[in-house]
C-alpha positions in Angstrom: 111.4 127.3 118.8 112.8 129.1 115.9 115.7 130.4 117.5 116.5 126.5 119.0 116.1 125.2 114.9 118.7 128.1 114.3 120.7 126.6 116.8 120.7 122.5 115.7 121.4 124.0 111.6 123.9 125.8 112.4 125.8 123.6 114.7 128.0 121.6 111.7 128.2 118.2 113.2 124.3 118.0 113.9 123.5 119.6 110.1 125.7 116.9 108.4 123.7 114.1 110.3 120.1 115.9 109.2 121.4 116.1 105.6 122.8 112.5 105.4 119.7 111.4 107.0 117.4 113.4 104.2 120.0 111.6 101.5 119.6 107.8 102.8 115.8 108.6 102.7 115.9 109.9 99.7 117.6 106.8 98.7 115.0 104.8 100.1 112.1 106.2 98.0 114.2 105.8 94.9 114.5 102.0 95.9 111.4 101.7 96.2 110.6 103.1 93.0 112.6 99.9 91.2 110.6 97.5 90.4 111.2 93.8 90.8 112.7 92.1 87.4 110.5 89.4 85.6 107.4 91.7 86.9 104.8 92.7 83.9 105.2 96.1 84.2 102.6 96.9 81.4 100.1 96.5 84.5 102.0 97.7 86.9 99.6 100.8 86.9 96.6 99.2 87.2 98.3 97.0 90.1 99.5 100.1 92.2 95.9 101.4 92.1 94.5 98.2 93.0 96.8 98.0 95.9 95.5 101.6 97.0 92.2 100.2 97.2 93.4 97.5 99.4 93.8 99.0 102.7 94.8 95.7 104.5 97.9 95.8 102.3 98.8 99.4 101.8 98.8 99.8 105.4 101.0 96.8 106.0 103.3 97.8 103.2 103.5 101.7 104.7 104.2 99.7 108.6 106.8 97.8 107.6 108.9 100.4 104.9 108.4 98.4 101.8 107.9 99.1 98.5 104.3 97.4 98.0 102.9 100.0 95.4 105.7 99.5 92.7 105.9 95.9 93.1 110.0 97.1 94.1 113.2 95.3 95.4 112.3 96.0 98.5 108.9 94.5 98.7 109.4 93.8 102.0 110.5 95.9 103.6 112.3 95.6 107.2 109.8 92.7 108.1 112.0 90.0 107.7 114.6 91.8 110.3 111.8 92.7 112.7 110.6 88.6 112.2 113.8 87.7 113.1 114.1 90.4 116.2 111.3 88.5 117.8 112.7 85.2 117.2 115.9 86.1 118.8 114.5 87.4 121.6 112.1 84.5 122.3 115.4 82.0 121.6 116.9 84.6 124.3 114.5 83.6 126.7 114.7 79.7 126.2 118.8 79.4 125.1 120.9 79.6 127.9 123.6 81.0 126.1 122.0 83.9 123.9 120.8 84.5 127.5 124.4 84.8 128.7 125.3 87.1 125.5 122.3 89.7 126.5 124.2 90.1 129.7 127.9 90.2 128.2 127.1 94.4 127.4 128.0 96.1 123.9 129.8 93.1 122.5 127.2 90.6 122.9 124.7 92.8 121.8 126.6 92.5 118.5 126.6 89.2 118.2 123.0 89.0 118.6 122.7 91.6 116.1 124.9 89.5 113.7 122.6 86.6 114.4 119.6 88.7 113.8 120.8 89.3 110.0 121.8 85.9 109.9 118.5 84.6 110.4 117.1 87.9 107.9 118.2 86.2 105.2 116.4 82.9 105.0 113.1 84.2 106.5 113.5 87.1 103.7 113.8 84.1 101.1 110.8 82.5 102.7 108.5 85.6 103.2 109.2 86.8 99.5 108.1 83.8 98.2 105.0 83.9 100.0 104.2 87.8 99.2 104.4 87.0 95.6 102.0 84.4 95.4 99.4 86.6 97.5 100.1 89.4 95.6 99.9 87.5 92.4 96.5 86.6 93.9 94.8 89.1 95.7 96.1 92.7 93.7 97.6 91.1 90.6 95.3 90.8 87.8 95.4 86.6 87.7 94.2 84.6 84.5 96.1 85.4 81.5 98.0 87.8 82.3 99.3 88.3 86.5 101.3 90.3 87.3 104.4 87.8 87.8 104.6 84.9 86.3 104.4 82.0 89.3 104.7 79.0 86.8 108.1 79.3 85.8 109.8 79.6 89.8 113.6 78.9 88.6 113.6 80.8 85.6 111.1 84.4 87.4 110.0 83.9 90.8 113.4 82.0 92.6 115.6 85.5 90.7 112.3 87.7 92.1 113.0 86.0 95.7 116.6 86.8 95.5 116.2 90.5 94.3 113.8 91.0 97.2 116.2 89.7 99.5 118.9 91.8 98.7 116.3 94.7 99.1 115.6 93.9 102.3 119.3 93.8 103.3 120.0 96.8 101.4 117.3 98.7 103.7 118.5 96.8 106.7 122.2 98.7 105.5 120.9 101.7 105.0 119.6 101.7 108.6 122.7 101.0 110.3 123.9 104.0 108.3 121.6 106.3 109.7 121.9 105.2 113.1 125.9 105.6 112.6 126.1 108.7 111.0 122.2 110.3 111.1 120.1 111.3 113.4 118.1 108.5 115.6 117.5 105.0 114.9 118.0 104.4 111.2 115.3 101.1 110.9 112.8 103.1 112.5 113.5 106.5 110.5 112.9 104.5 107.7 109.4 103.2 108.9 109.2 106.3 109.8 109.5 107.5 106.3 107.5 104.9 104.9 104.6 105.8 106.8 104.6 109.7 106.7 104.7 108.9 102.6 101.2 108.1 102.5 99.6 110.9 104.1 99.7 113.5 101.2 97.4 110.6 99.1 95.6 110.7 102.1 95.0 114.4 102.3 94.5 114.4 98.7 91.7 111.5 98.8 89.6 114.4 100.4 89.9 116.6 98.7 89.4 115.7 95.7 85.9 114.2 97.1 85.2 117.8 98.6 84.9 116.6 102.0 86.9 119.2 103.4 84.2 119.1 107.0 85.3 115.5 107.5 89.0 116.5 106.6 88.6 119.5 109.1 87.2 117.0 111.7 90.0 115.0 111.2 93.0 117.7 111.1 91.9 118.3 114.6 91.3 115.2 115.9 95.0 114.2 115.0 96.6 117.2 116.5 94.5 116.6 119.8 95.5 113.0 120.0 99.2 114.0 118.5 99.3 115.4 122.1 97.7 112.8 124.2 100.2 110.7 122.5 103.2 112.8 123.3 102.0 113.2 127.2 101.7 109.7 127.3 104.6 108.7 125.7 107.0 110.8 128.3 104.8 109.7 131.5 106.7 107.3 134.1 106.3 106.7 137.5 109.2 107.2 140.2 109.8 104.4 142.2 111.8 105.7 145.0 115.0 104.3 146.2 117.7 104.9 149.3 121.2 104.3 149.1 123.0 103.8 151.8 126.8 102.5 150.6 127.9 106.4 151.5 127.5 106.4 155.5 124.4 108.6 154.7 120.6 108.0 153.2 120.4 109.5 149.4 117.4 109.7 148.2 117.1 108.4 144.5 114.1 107.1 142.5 114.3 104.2 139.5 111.6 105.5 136.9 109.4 103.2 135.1 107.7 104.7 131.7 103.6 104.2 131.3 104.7 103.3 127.8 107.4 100.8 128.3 106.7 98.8 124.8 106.8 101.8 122.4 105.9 101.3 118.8 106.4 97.9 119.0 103.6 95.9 120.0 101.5 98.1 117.5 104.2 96.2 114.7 103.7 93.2 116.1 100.4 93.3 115.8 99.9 94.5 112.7 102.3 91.5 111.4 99.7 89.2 113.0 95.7 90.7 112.3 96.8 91.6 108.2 97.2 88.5 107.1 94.1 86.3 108.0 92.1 88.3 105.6 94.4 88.0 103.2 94.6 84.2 103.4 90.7 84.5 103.8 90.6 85.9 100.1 92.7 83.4 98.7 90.6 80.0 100.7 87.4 81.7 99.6 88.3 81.3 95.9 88.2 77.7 96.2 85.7 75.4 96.8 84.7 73.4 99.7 85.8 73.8 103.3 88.6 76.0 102.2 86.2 78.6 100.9 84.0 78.2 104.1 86.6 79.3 105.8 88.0 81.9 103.9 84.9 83.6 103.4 84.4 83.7 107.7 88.0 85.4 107.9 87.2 87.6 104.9 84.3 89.1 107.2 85.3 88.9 110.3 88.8 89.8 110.0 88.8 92.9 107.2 90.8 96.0 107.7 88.9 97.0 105.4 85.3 96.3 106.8 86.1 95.9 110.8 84.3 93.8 112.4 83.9 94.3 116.2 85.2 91.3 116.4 88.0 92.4 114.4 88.4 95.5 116.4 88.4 93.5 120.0 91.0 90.9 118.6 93.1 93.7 117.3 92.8 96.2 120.9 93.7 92.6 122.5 96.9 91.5 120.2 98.3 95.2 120.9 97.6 95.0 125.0 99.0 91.2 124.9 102.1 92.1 122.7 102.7 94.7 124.9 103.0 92.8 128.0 104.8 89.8 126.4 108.2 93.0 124.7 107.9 94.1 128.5 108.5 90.9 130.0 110.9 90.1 127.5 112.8 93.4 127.5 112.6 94.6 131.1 114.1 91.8 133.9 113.3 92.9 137.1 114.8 90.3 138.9 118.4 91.9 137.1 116.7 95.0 138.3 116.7 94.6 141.6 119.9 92.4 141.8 121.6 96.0 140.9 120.1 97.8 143.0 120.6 95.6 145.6 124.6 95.9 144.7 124.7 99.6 145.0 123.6 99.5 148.0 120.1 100.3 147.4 116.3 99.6 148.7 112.5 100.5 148.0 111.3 101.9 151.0 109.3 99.3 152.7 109.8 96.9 150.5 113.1 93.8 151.6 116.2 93.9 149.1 116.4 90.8 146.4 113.4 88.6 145.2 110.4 91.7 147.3 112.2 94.0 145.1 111.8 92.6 142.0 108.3 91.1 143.0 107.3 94.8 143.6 109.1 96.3 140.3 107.1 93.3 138.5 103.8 94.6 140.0 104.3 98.2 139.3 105.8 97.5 135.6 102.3 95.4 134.9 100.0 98.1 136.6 101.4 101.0 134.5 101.4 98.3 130.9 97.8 97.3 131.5 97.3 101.1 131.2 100.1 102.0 128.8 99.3 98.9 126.7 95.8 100.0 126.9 96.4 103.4 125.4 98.1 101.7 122.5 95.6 99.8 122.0 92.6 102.7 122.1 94.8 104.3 119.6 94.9 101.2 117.1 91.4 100.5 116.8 89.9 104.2 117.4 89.7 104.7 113.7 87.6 102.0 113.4 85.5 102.7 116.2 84.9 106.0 114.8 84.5 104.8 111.6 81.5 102.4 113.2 80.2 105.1 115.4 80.2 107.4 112.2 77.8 104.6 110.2 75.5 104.4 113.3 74.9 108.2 113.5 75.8 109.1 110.2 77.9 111.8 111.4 79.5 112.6 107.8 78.7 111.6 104.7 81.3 109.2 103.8 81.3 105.2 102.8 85.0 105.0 103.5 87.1 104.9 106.9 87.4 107.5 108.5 91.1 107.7 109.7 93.5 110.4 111.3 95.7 112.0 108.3 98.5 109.5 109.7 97.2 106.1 110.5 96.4 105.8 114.2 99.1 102.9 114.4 101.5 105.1 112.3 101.2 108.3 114.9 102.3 106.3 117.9 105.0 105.4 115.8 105.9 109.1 114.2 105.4 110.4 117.6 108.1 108.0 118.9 110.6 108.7 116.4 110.4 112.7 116.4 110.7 112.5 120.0 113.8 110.0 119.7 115.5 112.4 117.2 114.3 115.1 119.4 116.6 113.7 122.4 119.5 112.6 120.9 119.7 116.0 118.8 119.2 118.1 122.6 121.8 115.0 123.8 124.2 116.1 120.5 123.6 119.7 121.5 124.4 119.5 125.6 128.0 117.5 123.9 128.7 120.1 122.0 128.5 123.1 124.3 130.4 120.8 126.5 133.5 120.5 124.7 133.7 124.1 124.2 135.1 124.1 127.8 137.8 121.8 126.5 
């Protein structure tokens, strides 16, 4: 291992991508340390630790890259972009002719991208708006003195909007450099980043409550499931194949991965299950219905104090996401189409609509079980975290959590072992043009 790290630093072309990677992160976290003009920043201390103590919101904030805990310019984070990812592709599905630019190869994959940051822009404008007022709310201090002042919206919160905005595109930028001149996909290095930054707090949270048993516990609970993850994460299943366009039977296979979704139904999810709660606290402050309301989603729907019913709607947003990128992202009636072209069958199974029926079957077989695994992951903090009250396992009134979020290792995972194959793909290149 140590002579292979040798290897990637001293090949030149592979260290200038780690080292401009480390520099646009290091960017990142000084972006995040600028906080959002018009803001009171006399409180801005006692709003940061509030927001620590809201795990709903610290964990959203960490998911989606922002800068939550400085009240920064890029409050957002990438959410906007990934909101706007998922409304593309749904429009995708519907519009024939976004439909048509999926299939047009590189160059209308750019256009949809251009669209994508089209569409940023406004829902940035929109989602700002509506993160001020429930930080101003929820964290911010209210009465006489909040945190930003919402009365005045031209003259504070419309400039706010427009600074957060820009942040968001400025991180969306910053992305595309990494994936142009760094090392794997620059929006998800930077969530990557974003979540990795709260694990020293983490650590620290422990320690300075000398519980270093439960922080034992919990080093080697993350290194055990660090490795279910990664095993899970490379499973596929062959799906073999015979071509025949050569005179002669070669046997091939088409792989299908266990994990087909990724990180992303665990995003998706996320996006969905925070923000109930957070309504919840602001309905329950009023009277009538409203608070009625509010105070059932403040209960039933806490990060912060799972419910199981919290728990199961959580395990069954990341399963259902996951099924709903798949069928979105992997068309198996295209699949078979090609295969079909080269010349190619399943064994047993007819060329052309069988085929694709079959791929369908197999592809929803191995998500209901890799979907399932992302799932377990999500919600087994909180299941430990229940099982741990019921037992009284150790002595600790907080949640009990991996050092990186169980929803952040799936995504850490994915990203190292990303970076990890386009370095070894950067590598293979290399020694290849030595022969030239």
């Amino acid at each position: 291992m140590i002579a292979n790290l040798k290897k990637v630093w001293t090949t030149d072309h592979i260290r200038q991508k780690i080292i401009f990677t480390v520099l646009m992160i290091a960017v990142y976290k000084l972006l995040s340390a600028i906080p959002v003009p018009g803001i009171n920043v006399a409180l801005l201390s006692a709003f940061t630790e509030q927001l620590r103590a809201n795990t709903q919101l610290a964990f959203f904030g960490s998911i989606m890259g922002g800068g939550l805990e400085q009240f920064s310019i890029i409050l957002m984070g990438l959410a906007p972009y990934i909101n706007a990812t998922i409304i593309i592709q749904l429009l995708a599905v519907i519009v024939p002719s976004l439909d048509a630019l999926k299939k047009e190869g590189e160059q209308g994959q750019k256009k949809l991208n251009n669209y994508t940051r089209y569409l940023t822009v406004p829902l940035a404008l929109a989602q700002s708006y509506g993160m001020i007022l429930l930080l101003n709310t929820i964290v911010g201090t209210g009465g006489a003195a909040p945190i930003i002042d919402t009365t005045n919206f031209w003259g504070v919160v419309f400039p706010a909007m427009a600074y957060i905005t820009a942040g968001t595109m400025i991180l969306l930028w910053l992305g595309d450099l990494i994936t142009e001149r760094g090392i794997g996909n620059g929006s998800s290095i930077i969530i990557f980043a974003g979540v990795l930054a709260g694990v020293p707090q983490h650590i620290l949270n422990y320690v300075t409550t000398d519980n270093y048993g439960l922080l034992l516990f919990i080093s080697i609970l993350t290194v055990g499931v660090i490795y279910i993850i990664v095993r899970f994460t490379e499973g596929y299943r062959k799906v073999p194949l015979i071509y025949t366009r050569t005179g002669r039977d070669e046997r091939s296979y088409f792989p299908i991965r266990v994990n087909q979704a990724g990180m992303v139904p665990i995003i998706f999810a996320i996006a969905i299950i925070t923000f109930p709660s957070l309504i919840g606290q602001i309905l329950a402050k009023r009277g009538g219905t409203g608070a009625t309301v509010g105070e059932w989603l403040s209960t039933n729907l806490s990060m912060q104090n799972p419910s199981w019913f919290y728990i199961s709607a959580y395990f069954l947003l990341v399963l259902g996401f996951a099924f709903f990128y798949v069928s979105i992202t992997f068309n198996t009636t295209d699949v078979a189409e090609n295969i079909q072209k080269r010349g190619g069958y399943i064994p047993g199974v007819r060329p052309g609509k069988e085929t694709a029926t079959y791929l369908q079957q197999v592809s929803d077989r191995l998500n209901l079980w890799g979907g399932g695994f992302l799932a377990l992951i999500a919600v087994f903090p909180y299941v430990i975290t229940k099982v741990n009250a019921y037992f009284n396992l150790f002595p600790t009134s907080s949640q009990i959590d991996f050092l990186i979020s169980g929803s952040g290792l799936i995504i850490v995972v994915g990203v190292i072992l990303d970076i990890i194959r386009r370095i070894d793909t950067d590598m293979k290149s290399f020694d290849y043009k030595k022969f030239h």
